[in-house]
C-alpha positions in Angstrom: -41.4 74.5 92.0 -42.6 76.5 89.1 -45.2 75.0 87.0 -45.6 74.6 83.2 -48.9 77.4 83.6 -46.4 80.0 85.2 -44.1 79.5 81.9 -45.8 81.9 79.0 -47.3 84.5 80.0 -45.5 86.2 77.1 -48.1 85.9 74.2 -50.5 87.7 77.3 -48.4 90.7 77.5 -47.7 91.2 74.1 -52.0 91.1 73.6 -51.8 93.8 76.1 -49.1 95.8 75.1 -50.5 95.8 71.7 -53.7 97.3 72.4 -52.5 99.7 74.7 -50.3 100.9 71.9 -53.5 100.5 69.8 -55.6 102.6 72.1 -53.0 105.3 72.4 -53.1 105.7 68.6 -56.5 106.4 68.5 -56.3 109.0 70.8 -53.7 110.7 69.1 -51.4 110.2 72.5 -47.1 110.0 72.5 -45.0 107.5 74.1 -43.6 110.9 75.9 -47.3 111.7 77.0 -47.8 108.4 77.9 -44.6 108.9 80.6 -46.0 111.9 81.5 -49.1 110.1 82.6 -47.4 107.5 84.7 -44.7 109.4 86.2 -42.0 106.7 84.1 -39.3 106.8 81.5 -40.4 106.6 78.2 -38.9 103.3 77.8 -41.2 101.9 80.2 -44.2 102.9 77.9 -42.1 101.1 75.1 -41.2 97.8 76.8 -45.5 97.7 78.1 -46.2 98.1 74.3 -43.5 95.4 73.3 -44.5 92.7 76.1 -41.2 93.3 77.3 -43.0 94.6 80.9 -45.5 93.4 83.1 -48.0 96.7 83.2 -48.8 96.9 86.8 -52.9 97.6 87.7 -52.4 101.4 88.4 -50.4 101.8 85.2 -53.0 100.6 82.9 -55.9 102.3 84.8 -54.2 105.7 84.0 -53.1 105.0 80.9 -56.8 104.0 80.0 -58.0 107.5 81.3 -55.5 109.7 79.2 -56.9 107.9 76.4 -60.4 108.3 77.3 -61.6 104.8 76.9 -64.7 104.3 78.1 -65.6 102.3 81.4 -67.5 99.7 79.6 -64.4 98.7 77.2 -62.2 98.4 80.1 -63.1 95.1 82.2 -61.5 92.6 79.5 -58.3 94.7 79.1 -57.8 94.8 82.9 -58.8 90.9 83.5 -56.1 90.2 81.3 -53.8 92.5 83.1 -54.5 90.5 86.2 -54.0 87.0 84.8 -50.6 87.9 83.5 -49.3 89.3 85.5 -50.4 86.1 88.6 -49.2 83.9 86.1 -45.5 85.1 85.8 -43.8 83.1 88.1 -41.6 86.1 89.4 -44.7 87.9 90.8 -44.1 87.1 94.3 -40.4 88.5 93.8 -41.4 91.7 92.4 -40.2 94.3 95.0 -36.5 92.8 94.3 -36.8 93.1 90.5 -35.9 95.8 88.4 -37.7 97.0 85.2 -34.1 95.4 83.1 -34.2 92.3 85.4 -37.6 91.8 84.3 -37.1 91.8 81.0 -34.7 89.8 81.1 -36.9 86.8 82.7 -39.2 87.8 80.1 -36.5 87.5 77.1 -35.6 84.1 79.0 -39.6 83.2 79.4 -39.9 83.4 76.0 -36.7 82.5 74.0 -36.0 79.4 71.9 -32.5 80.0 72.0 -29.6 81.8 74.3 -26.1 81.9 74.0 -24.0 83.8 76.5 -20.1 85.5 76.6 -19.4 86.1 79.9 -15.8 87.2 80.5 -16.1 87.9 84.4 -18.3 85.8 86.4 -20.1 82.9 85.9 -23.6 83.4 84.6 -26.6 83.4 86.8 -28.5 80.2 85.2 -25.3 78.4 85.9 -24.7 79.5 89.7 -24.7 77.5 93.0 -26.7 78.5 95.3 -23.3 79.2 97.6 -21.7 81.1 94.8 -25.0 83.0 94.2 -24.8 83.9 98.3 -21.0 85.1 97.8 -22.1 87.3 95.0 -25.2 88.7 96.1 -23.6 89.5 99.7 -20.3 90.9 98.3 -21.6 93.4 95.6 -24.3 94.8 97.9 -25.5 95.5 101.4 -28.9 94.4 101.7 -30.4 93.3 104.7 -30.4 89.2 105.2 -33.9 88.8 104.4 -33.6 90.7 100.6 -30.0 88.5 100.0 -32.3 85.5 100.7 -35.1 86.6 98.7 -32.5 87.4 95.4 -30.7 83.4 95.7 -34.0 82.5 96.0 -35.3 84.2 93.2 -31.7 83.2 90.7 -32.7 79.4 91.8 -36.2 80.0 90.7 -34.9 81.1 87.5 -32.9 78.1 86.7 -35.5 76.0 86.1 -36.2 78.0 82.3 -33.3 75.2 81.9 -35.3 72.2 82.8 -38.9 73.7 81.8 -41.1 71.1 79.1 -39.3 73.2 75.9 -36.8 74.4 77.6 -34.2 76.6 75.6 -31.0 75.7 73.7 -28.4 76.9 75.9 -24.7 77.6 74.8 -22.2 79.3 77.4 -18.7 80.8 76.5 -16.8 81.6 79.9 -13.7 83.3 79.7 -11.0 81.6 81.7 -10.9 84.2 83.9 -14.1 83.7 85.1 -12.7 80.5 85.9 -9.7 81.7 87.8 -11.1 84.5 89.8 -12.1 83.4 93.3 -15.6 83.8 94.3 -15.7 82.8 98.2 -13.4 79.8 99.3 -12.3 77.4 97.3 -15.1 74.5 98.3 -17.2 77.1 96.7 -15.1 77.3 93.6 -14.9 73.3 93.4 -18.9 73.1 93.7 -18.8 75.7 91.0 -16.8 74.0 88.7 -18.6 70.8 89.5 -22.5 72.2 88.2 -20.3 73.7 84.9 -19.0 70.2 84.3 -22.7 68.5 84.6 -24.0 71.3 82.6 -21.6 71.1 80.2 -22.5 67.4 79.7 -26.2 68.4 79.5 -28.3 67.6 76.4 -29.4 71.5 75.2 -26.4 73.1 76.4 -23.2 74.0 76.1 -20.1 75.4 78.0 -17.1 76.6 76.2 -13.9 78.0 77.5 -11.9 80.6 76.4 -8.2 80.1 77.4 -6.0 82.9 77.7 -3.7 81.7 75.4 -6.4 82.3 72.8 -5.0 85.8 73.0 -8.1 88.9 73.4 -11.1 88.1 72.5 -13.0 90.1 69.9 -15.7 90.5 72.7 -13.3 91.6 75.2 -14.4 93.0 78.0 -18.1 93.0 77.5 -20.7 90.2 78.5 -23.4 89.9 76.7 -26.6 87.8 75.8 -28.2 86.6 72.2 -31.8 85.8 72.7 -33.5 83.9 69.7 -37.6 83.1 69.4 -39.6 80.9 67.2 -41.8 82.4 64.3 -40.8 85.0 63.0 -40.1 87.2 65.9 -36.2 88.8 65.5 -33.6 88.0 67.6 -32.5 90.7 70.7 -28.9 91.3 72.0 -28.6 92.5 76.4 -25.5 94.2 77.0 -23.8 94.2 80.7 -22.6 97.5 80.9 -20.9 99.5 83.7 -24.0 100.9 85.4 -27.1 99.4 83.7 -28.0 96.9 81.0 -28.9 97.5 77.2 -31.3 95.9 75.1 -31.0 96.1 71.4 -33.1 94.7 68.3 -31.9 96.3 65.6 -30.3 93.4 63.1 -27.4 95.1 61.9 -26.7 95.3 66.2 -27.3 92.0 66.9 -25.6 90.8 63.7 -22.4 92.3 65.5 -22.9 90.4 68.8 -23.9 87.1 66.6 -20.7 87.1 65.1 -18.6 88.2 68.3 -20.1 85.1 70.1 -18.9 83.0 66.9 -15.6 84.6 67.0 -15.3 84.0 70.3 -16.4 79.7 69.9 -14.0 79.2 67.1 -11.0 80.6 69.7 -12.7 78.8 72.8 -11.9 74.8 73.7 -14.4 72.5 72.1 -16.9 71.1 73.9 -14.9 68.3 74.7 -11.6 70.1 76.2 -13.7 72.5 78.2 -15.8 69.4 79.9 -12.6 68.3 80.8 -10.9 71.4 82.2 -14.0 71.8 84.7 -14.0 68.6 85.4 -10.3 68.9 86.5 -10.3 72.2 88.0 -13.6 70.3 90.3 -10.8 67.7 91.4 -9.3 70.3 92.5 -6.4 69.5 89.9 
């Protein structure tokens, strides 16, 4: 069980990333040289400075020697390195986690807000644990012990769902998400069954989008609107072929915004789509 302490560690890594970012200024240091230093992308340096990563020991060690701080300034920065990074509740998962699927839990960690398109599968914070195993052991071939670790680790993350200010949820599956087997079809009917609770769920929502909507103005592409209190901005994460894409520029997100409400006003209301799931868990 994941405790309310292991929620947060957001505002941490944002402290951090913004003195590093700080300290780098001073010593008149690029993002590039930066990479350079750790032997990583340059985006890597951007998502440490945005929060958006958990800096790892090593990292921040050699980032504080290219910048020359001295050894007496360094303790506090590295304590706090520490902390956060024992306080994210995915630490003990890290070997399976990729820098995107990080941020993501981060984005998740933090948000006030998600809605989600997904016009292929159903989406991880929704999954069974059986349709999580079919998935997991059909689009990869990891050894038994790493295929246990990653359900574990996608049941882990459900509970940002049930979480002391947990955030608003809203889900628009395509119906062919629906449709589209995924193991046998007790699997399916358990499926359909934890969409039908959810969908009756205070916080969330599930929408379906029939086919005979027509195409969505989304089609094809699943995608992820993340939303923050204050006055932090809202993100987008695309699902593309090969990798996932993060953006924050407004206009950007504006379009995904409006996709998402293109996509609820062709979609069953709440009420319709509670129904279907319920019918399809009947096996109706």
């Amino acid at each position: 069980m994941v405790t309310q302490s292991e929620w947060g560690g957001v505002a941490r890594r944002r402290d951090t990333g913004a003195i590093l970012r700080r300290l780098r200024g001073e010593s008149g240091r690029t993002e590039r040289e930066a990479a350079e230093q750790l032997d990583c992308p340059v985006s890597r340096v951007q998502r440490i400075e945005d929060g958006l990563a958990s800096a790892r020991m090593a990292e921040v060690r050699l980032l504080l020697d290219l910048y020359e701080v001295p050894v007496g300034e360094r303790a506090g920065l590295l304590a706090d390195v520490q902390q956060a990074r024992a306080r994210s509740w995915w630490y003990p998962y890290s070997d399976v986690i990729d820098e995107s699927f990080e941020t993501q839990l981060i984005l998740e960690d933090e948000a006030t807000a998600l809605r989600t398109y997904q016009p292929n599968l159903v989406p991880g914070l929704l999954q069974t644990q059986r349709y999580a195993w079919e998935l997991i052991t059909t689009a990869s071939d990891l050894p038994l012990e790493s295929v246990r670790q990653h359900a574990s680790l996608r049941a882990l993350r459900q509970q940002v769902l049930s979480r002391n200010g947990a955030p608003r949820f809203s889900v628009i599956l395509d119906e062919a998400v629906l449709r589209r087997p995924v193991g046998d079809k007790f699997v399916m009917r358990e499926q359909y069954a934890r969409l039908a609770s959810a969908a009756r769920a205070p916080g969330l929502s599930v929408q379906v989008l029939p086919f005979r909507a027509g195409p969505p103005h989304a089609l094809g592409a699943g995608f992820h609107i993340y939303e923050f209190g204050g006055d932090d901005p809202r993100m987008a994460e695309l699902e593309l072929l090969d990798r996932v894409q993060f953006l924050v520029g407004p206009q950007e997100v504006a379009r995904y915004v409006n996709a998402f409400e293109h996509a609820s006003r062709q979609a069953l209301d709440a009420r319709g789509s509670r129904a279907l799931l319920e019918d399809l868990a009947a096996g109706s």
